[in-house]
C-alpha positions in Angstrom: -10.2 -2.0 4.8 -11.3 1.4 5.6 -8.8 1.3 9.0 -6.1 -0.2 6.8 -6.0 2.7 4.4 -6.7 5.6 7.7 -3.2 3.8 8.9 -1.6 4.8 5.8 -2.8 8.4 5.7 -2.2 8.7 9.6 1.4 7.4 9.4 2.6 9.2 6.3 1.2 12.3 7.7 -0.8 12.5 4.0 2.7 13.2 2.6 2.4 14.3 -1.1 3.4 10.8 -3.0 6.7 12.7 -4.2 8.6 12.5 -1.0 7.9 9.1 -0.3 10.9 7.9 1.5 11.7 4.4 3.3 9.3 5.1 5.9 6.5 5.6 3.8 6.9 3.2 1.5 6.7 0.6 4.4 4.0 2.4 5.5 2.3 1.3 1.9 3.9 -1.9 2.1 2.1 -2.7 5.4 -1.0 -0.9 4.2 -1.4 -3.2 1.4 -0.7 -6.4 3.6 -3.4 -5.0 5.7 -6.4 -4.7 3.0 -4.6 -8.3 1.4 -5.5 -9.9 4.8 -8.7 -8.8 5.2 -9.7 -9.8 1.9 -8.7 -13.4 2.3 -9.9 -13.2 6.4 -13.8 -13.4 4.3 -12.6 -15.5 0.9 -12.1 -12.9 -1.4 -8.0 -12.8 -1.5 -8.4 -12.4 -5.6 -10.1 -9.2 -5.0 -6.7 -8.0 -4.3 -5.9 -7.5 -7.8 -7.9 -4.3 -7.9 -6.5 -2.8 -5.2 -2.9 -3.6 -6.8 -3.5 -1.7 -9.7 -3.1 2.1 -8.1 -1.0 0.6 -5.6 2.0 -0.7 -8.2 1.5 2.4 -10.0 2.6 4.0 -6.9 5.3 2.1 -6.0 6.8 2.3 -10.0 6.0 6.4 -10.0 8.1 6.8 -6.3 10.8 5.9 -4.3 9.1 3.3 -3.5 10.5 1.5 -6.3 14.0 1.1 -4.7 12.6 -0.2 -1.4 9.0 -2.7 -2.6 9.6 -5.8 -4.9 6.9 -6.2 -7.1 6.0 -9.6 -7.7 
């Protein structure tokens, strides 16, 4: 999980949250995927929930919010 969150900071160029833009949001998108994968990869897919909780709050508090459907 560690990689898929170095990805994130790596690929956004640790971009302050306000300037998201299409590119980083992906970036998140893909991030999230990442860390969602590896949690079900050793049966603990639920755990995902936690991580959800700062990740919607970023989506709903950016740009993001025009480009990641939140289920």
């Amino acid at each position: 999980m560690k990689q898929c969150m170095r990805n994130f900071v790596s690929e956004t160029n640790a971009k302050p949250r306000g300037e998201f833009a299409e590119v980083e949001c992906r970036v998140l998108e893909r991030s999230r995927r990442c860390v969602f994968d590896k949690l079900t990869n050793c049966g603990n897919g639920e755990l995902i929930k936690v991580f959800d909780l700062p990740y919607r709050s970023v989506v709903e508090q950016t740009a993001c919010r025009h480009f990641i459907k939140l289920e």
